[in-house]
C-alpha positions in Angstrom: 104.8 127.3 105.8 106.4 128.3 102.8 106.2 125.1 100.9 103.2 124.6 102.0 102.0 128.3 100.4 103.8 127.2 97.5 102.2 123.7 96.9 99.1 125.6 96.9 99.6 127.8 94.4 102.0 125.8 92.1 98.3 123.9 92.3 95.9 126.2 91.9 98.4 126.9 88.3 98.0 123.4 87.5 94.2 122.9 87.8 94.1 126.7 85.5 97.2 126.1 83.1 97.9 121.8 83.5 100.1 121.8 80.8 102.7 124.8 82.6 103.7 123.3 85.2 103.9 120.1 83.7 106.0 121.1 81.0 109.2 120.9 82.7 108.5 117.5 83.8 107.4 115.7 80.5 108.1 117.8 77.6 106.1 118.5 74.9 103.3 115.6 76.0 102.3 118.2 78.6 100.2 119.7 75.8 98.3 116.5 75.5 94.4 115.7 76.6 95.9 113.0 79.1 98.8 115.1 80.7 96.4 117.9 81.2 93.5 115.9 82.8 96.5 114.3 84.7 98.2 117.3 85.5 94.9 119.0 87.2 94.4 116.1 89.6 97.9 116.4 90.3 97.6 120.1 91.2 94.3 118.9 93.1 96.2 116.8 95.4 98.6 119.7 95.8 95.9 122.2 96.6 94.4 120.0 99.0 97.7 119.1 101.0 99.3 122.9 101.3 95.3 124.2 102.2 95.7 120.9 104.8 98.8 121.9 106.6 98.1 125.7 106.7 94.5 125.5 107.9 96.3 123.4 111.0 99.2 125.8 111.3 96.8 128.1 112.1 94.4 126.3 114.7 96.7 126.3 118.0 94.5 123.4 119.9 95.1 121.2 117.0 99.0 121.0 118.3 102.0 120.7 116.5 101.0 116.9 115.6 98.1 117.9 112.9 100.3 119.9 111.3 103.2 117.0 111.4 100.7 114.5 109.8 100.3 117.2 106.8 103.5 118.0 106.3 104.4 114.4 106.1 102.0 113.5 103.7 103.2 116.4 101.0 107.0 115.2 101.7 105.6 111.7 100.9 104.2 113.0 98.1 107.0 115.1 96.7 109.1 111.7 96.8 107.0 109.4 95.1 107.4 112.4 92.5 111.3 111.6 92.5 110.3 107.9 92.7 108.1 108.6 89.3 110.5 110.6 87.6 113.2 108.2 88.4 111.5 104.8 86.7 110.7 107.2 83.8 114.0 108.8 83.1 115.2 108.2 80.1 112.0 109.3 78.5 111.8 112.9 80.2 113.2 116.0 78.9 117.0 116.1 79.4 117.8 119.5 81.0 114.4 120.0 83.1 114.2 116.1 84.5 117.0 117.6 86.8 114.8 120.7 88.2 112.2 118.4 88.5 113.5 115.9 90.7 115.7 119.1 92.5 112.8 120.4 93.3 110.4 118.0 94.1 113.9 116.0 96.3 114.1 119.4 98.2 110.5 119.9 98.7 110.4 115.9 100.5 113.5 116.8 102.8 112.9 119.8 103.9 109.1 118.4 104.8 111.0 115.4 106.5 113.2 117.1 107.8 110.6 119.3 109.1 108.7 116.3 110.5 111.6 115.0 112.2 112.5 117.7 114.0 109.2 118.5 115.4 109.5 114.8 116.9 112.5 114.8 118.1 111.1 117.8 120.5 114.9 119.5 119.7 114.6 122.9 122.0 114.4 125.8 119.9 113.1 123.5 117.0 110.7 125.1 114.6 107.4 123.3 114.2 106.6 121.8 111.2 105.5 124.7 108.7 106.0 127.2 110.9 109.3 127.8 109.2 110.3 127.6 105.2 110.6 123.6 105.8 106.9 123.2 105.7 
């Protein structure tokens, strides 16, 4: 649950202020007409995917499999933003590349791991985003 409270809001940032939280991941260009159209979409999709997985965290009937399916889809997400950062790094700032793909790499395996966990049906397992994994 907490990742997914905090995709939301590092979101709702990026669709208000695109170029802060894009900063740390390409530098100065963040200040750019591109990077900021680019960088509210991005917050868009993160908006949309936290609001996803806590609206089914919090309807019991939907089952533990709604909430799976988003939590899935923002670890997905989070590692095509490793992926990204990866085929671009020699181009992105020195210092913050690292917290980038840290953070983004953290974010995709706690959500997998979340994911997984939930499937394997391990007793005493937490559901997906009912813990901080989600």
């Amino acid at each position: 649950m907490t990742v997914a409270a905090g995709r939301v809001a590092l979101g709702l940032a990026a669709l208000a202020w695109p170029s802060v939280p894009a900063r740390p991941w390409v530098g100065a260009a963040a200040d750019d007409l591109a990077a900021r159209v680019f960088g509210r979409a991005l917050g868009a999709r993160d908006v949309a995917l936290g609001l996803g997985a806590l609206a089914a965290l919090q309807l019991p009937a939907a089952g533990p499999g709604s909430a799976s399916a988003w939590v899935a889809a923002g670890a997905l997400s989070d590692a095509l933003d490793v992926a990204a950062s990866l085929a671009s790094w020699r181009e992105l700032p020195r210092v913050t590349r690292w917290l980038v793909v840290a953070s983004a790499g953290g974010a995709a395996l706690a959500g997998a791991a979340a994911v997984l966990a939930g499937a394997a049906g391990t007793p005493g397992a937490a559901q997906p985003g009912r813990d901080d994994a989600s």
